[in-house]
C-alpha angles and dihedrals in degrees: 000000000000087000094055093055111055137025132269131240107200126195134179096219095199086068100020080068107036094240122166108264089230116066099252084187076224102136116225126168101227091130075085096065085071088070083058090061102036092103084052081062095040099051095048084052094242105176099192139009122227107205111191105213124347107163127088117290140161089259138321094030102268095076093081122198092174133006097204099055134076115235114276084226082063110033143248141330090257093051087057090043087058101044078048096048093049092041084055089048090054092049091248110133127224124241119188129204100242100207098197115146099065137350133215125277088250081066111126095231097046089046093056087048085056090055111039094019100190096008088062117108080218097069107114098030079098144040097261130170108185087191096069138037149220156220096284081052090229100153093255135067122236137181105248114185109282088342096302094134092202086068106069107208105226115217097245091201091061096110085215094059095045087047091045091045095049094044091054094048095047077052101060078052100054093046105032102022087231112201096212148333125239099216106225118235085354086182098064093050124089116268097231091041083064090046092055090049094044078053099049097044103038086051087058093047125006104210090049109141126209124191117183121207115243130182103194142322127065106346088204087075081080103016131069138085099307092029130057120337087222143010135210121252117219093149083070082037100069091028100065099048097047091050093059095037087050101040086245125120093168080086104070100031103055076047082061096047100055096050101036111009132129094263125098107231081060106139106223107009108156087013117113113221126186103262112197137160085199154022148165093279095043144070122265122268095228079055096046098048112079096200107039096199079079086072106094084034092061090048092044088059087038088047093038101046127074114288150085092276115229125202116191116224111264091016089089091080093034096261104180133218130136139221097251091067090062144242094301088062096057096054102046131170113244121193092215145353116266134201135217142150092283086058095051088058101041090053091049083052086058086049094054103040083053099055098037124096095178087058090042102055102347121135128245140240144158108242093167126010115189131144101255100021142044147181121211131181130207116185140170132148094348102313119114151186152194125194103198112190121178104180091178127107087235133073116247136204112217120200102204145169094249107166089215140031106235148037159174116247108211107204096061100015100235131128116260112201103204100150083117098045136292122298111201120181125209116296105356147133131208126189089193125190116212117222 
């Protein structure tokens, strides 16, 4: 699949765009501002972008009010068509946040329960008692999303949500030709809810991908061949930077090995889950790391592992902001893009992943395990790879079974001799290709 094979961009709109957090209801046009951006994309080698919520919603985009509008703080429909249309032009898929498990209170169904409480044909669109209350002290009590009462948590088995929900989504299809969805907290939708989406899209358009968020547990709740094509993978999240902030690759590698290893009770080999440093609800790499020459080591394991590779929009260039700021600080609005010697290797690192099968579909093994340095490899039909990473302030010499004397590293192009062994220097990171 397209997905496999190519790296994400992902960007929060509602930030991206400096838009109000509340919903002013006042209509601008800033989707626009993606189409200025779109040869920054194109120059890193970003083969999709993934956008979280874009429809209109009460506030920061997963509160929805409908799911077949633009946001009035971005624009129109027609404004999206347009930033999908010239994504498309440039060969860069389209991949929607697809907000299924509650709506805002703005929502048109919720709002009709508020007013005719039993005499509502919503009713039961939720999971309303109209003999309790709530936060909001309504009169009525409601299941918000892990207890956050702005998020209405829809009932999934009513025939009519699952029908309303599937329609809206074949239509973004149908007026923007989206690519995929990323299914928001996947772990907390019904299973065969998933499968009838999977079905209806995948019915309108045959290479449409689906990656569901989770948290944690067995990714295969969400993941696996009627499910979600994906999954995203906090557990290496959090690995890789804690083995670099600890001195401790072990960490992320025995992460790697139990998802992907050669062994067969490996949870997810051949399987292609969604690898990230960063996201909309973390903080920033450049913040979470606590030596940032570590940076272009960290995207060289995320590239380098198995795994569809995300970048979040501003961390390219090692934009900061933590979590203890706040929400607003992580999705941040930027003038302009900027460029730096993280982003030229983060865009060699695209380019490989794009023209590497080993990193596409290639399998993984350990050569060398140390603290501070490690020694993946990634092979299939002939094309391999080694992702050397030594995290240490100190240079370090590496004796290894290497099957071949020289290589290309393809972060930087030059010819590594390591028919000797392997010379790493401090703090850096080599995707090498043996010939």
């Amino acid at each position: 699949m397209w997905a496999y094979e190519t790296g994400f961009y992902q960007i929060y709109p509602l930030g991206f765009c400096g838009a109000p957090f509340e919903n002013d209801g006042k209509q601008e046009h800033r989707i626009l501002k993606v189409i200025d951006w779109i040869p920054h994309l194109k120059k890193l080698g970003v083969g999709a972008v993934l956008f979280n919520p874009v429809f209109e919603s009460d506030t920061h985009g997963y509160n929805t009010r409908d799911y077949k509008k633009i946001d009035v703080r971005l624009g129109t429909n027609k404004d999206f068509k347009k930033v999908c249309d010239k994504l498309h032009k440039e060969g860069i898929k389209v991949i929607l946040d697809g907000v299924f498990n509650h709506v805002g209170r703005g929502f048109f169904g919720f709002q009709d329960v508020l007013q005719k409480r039993w005499d509502s044909e919503y009713k039961d669109w939720f999971h309303i008692n109209f003999d309790g209350n709530n936060g909001y002290n309504d009169g009525l009590y409601y299941e918000g999303w892990e207890g956050n009462y702005d998020l209405v948590k829809l009932n999934l088995w009513n025939e009519d949500v699952v029908n309303y929900l599937l329609d809206a989504a074949n239509s973004w299809i149908d007026e923007y030709d989206i690519d995929g969805l990323r299914l928001d907290v996947a772990y907390c939708l019904e299973q065969n809810f998933i499968k009838r989406l999977r079905g209806s899209m995948l019915a309108r358009k045959e290479d449409f991908f689906l990656v569901g968020e989770m948290i944690g547990g067995d990714y295969h709740k969400v993941m696996g061949p009627e499910l979600c094509h994906s999954a995203t993978n906090y557990e290496c999240y959090k690995g890789l930077f804690s083995s670099f902030n600890t001195m401790n690759m072990f960490e992320i590698v025995h992460s790697l090995l139990r998802q992907f290893g050669p062994e067969n009770w490996c949870m997810y080999r051949g399987e292609h889950l969604l690898s990230f440093v960063d996201n909309h609800d973390v903080s920033r790499i450049a913040s979470n790391l606590n030596n940032e020459r570590h940076l272009p080591l960290i995207y060289a394991m995320m590239f380098g592992m198995p795994g569809i590779p995300t970048v979040y929009y501003g961390s390219e260039w090692g934009a900061k902001a933590h979590k203890s700021e706040g929400d607003p600080a992580l999705r941040a609005c930027f003038d302009e893009p900027l460029w730096n010697e993280l982003t030229d290797v983060i865009a060699a690192l695209y380019k490989a992943k794009k023209e590497s099968k080993a990193l596409q579909y290639g399998d993984m093994k350990q050569l060398v395990l140390q603290n501070k340095y490690c020694i993946i490899e990634r092979e299939t039909d002939g094309d391999r790879v080694m992702i050397a990473v030594n995290a240490d302030d100190n240079p370090v010499h590496i004796d290894f079974n290497a099957r071949a004397g020289r290589a290309h590293d393809l972060i930087t192009g030059e010819t590594i001799d390591f028919g000797g062994g392997l010379d790493i220097p401090a703090c850096t990171a080599y995707v090498l290709q043996p010939y």
